[in-house]
C-alpha positions in Angstrom: -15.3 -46.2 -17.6 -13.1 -45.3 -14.2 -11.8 -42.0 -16.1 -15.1 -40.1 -16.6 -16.2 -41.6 -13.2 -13.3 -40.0 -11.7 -13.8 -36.7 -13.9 -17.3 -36.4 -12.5 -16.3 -36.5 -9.1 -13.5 -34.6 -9.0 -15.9 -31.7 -11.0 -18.9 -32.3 -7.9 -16.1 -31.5 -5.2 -14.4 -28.6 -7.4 -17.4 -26.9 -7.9 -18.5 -25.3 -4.9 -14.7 -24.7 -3.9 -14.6 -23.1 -7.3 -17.7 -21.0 -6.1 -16.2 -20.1 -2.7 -13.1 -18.6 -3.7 -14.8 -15.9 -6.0 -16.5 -14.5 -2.6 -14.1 -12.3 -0.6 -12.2 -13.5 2.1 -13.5 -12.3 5.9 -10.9 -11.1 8.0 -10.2 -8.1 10.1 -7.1 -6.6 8.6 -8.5 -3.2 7.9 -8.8 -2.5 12.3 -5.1 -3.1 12.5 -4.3 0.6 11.0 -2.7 3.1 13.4 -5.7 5.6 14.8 -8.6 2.6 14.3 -10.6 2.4 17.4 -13.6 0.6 18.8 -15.4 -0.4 21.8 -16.0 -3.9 22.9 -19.2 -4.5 25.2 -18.5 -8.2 27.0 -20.1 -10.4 29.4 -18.8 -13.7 31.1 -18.0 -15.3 34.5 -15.9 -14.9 37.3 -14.1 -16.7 39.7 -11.6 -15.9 43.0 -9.0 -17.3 44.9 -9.3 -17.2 48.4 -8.8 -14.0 50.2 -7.4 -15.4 53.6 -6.7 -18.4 54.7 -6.7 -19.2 58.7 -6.5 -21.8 61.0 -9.2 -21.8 63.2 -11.2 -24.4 66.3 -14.4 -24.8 67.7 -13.9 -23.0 71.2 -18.1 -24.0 72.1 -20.6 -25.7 72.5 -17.7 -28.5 72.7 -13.9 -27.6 71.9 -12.4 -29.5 69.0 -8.8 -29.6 67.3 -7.7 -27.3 64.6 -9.3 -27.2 60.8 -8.8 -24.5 57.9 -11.2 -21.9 57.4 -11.6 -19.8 54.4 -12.4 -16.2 53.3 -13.4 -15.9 49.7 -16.2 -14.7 46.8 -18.3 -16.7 45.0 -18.4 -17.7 41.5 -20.2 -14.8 39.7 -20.9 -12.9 36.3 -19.2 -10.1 34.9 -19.7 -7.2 32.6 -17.3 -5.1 31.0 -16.9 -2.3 28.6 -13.6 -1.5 26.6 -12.1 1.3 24.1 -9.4 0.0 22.1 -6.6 2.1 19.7 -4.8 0.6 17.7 -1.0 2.2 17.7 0.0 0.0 15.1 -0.4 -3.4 13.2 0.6 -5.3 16.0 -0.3 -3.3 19.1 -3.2 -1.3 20.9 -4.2 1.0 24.1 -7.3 -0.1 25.7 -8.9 1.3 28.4 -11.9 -0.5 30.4 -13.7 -0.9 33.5 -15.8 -3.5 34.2 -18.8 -4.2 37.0 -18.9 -7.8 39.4 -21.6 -8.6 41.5 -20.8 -11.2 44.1 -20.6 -12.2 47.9 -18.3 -12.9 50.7 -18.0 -16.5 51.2 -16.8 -18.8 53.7 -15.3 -22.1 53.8 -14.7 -24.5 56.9 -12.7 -27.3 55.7 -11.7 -30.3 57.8 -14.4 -29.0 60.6 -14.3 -32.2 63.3 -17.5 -33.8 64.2 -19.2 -32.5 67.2 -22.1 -35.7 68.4 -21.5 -37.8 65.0 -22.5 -34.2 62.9 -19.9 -31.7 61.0 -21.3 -28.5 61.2 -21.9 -26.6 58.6 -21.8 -22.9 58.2 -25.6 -21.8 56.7 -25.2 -18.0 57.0 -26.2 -15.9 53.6 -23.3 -13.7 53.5 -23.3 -9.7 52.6 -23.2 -8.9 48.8 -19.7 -7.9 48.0 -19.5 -5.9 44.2 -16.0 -5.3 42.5 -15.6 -1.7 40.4 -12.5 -2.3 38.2 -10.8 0.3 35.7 -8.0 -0.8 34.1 -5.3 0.8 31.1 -3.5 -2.3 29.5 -1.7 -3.5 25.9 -3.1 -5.9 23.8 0.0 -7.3 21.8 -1.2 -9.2 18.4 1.4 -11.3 17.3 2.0 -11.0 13.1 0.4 -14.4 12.1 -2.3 -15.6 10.1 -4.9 -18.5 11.7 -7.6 -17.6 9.3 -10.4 -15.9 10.7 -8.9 -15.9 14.4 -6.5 -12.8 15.3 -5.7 -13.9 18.9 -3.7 -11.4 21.0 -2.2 -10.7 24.5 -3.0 -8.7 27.2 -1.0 -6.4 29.9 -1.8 -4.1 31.8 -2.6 -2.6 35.1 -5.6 -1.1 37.1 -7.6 -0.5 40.4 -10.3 -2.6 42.1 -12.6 -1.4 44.3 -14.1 -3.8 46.7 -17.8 -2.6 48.3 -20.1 -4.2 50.6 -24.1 -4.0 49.8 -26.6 -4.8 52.2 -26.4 -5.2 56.0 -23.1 -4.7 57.3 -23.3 -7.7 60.0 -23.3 -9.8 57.3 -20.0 -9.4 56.8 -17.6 -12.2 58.2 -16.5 -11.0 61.4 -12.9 -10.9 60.5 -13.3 -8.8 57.7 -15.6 -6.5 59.4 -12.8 -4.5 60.2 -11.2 -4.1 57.0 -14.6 -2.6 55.8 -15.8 -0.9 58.3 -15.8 2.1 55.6 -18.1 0.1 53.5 -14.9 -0.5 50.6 -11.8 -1.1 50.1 -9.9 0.0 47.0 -6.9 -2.2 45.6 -4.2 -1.7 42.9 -4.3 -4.5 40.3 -2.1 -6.0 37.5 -3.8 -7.6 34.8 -2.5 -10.5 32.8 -4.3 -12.4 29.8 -5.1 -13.6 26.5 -8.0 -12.9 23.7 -8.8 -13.5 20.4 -11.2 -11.7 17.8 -13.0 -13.1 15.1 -14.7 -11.0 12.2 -18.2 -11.5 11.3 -19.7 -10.9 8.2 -22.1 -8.2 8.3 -21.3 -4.6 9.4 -17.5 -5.3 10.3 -18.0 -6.4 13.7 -16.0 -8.6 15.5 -16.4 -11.8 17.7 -14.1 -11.4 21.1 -13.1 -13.8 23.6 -11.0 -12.5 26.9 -9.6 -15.0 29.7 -8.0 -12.5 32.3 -6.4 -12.5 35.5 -7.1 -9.6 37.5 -4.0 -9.7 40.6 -4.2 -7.8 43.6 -3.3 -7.7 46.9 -6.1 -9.7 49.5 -8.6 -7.4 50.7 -8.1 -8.9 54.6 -4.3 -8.6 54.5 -4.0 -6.1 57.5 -6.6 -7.5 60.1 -5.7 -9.1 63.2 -4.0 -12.5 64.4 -7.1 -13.7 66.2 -11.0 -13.0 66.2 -13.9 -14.7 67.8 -16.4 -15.6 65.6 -19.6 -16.2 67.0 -23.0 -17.9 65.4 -25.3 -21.1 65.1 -24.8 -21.4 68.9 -21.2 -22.1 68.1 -18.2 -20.0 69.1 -14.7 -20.2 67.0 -11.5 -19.4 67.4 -10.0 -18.2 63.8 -6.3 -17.1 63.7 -5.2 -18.8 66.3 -3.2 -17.3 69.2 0.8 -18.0 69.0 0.2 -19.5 65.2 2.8 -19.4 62.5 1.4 -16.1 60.3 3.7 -17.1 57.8 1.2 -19.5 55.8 -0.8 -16.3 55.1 -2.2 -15.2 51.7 -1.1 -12.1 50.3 -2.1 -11.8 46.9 -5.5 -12.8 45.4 -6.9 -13.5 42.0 -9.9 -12.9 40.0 -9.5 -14.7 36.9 -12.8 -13.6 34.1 -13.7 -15.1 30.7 -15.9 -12.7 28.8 -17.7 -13.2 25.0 -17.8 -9.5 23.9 -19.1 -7.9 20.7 -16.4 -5.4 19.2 -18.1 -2.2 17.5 -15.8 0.2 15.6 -15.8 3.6 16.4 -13.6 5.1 13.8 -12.1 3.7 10.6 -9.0 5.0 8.6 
């Protein structure tokens, strides 16, 4: 009686698998021919490390000791647009540029207490939007995880930093550095992606993490500045401190979900 039990149910699970395997496999093979291209249109998140660091004191309405204050962007969304050729099975030129609307932000960490109270820093900074073209290699390594063709990325670019909106809005020690309205910065760009096929038209699934690396926006201003607001008066960059702790690079690190559309097919 086991037997035909076991028969049975080893006929139910076969079945569909039976089913499955006359249907054709999905995969993306065909774009990794030399002279395929296509564009990939993506959207995601960013987020920055800190553009300066600085230690800096309340000089009014009551002096205080030393805390750290912090020049940054905040967390934002991205869009992007790329056009990929593949030079061979394993390898491919892209070229992309990409669009990041943000604003400056500032952080006072370790503020003491003035009266019992911290103060806090309320101002609505200026809007701060990042152009980016970049050329890089995506490098596919020659393995198979099913449906998932994952892939390296490097490359190299430019990043152009430009303030929207009133310019007194602006921290006031990186008024100086914009005083044109933008700043334009080389970048290298490091990363990993993956593509996955779907089923209908030959488009693809992509997934990017990058880091975009240049040099801080704020890296040539002055030791010290006076910051004035809130009826409070600070002292950032303090006079006769060690400039050694500054920051000199700055990162903008992006994960994007794109949609990959060939553009031409051998």
């Amino acid at each position: 009686m086991r037997a035909p039990l076991l028969g049975l149910a080893i006929c139910a699970v076969a079945a569909p698998l039976a089913g499955q395997t006359g249907q054709p496999r999905v995969n993306a093979e065909y774009l990794f021919r030399a002279g395929n291209a296509t564009v990939t249109l993506s959207a995601g998140g960013a987020a920055f490390t800190d553009f300066q660091q600085d230690p800096a004191r309340i000089l009014a309405p009551v002096p205080t000791s030393e805390f750290t204050r912090r020049i940054s962007a905040q967390t934002t969304a991205t869009a992007a647009a790329t056009v990929s050729v593949w030079l061979s099975p394993t390898a491919a030129l892209q070229v992309g540029g990409s669009f990041t609307p943000t604003r400056f932000r500032v952080t006072n960490t370790g503020v003491p207490a003035i009266g019992g109270d911290t103060p806090e820093d309320t101002m609505r900074y200026a809007r701060l939007d990042l152009w980016s073209v970049d050329a890089r290699v995506a490098l596919r390594p020659a393995l198979s995880l099913g449906r998932v063709y994952p892939y390296a990325i490097l490359g190299g670019g430019v990043v152009r930093y430009a303030v929207r909106g009133d310019a007194t809005q602006v921290p006031t020690e990186a008024r100086a550095q914009f005083a044109s309205g933008s700043r334009t910065q080389g970048a290298l760009v490091l990363g990993a992606g993956a593509m996955i096929p779907l089923q209908r038209k030959r488009l693809l699934l992509t997934f990017d993490l990058t880091d975009h690396l240049t040099r801080t926006p704020l890296s040539d201003r002055a030791q010290a500045t006076t910051v004035e607001g809130d009826g409070t008066t600070l002292e950032v960059g303090l006079r006769g401190s060690d400039e050694s702790g500054r920051i000199v690079l700055t990162s903008a690190v992006r994960l994007a979900v794109g949609l990959t559309i060939p553009l031409r097919l051998h």
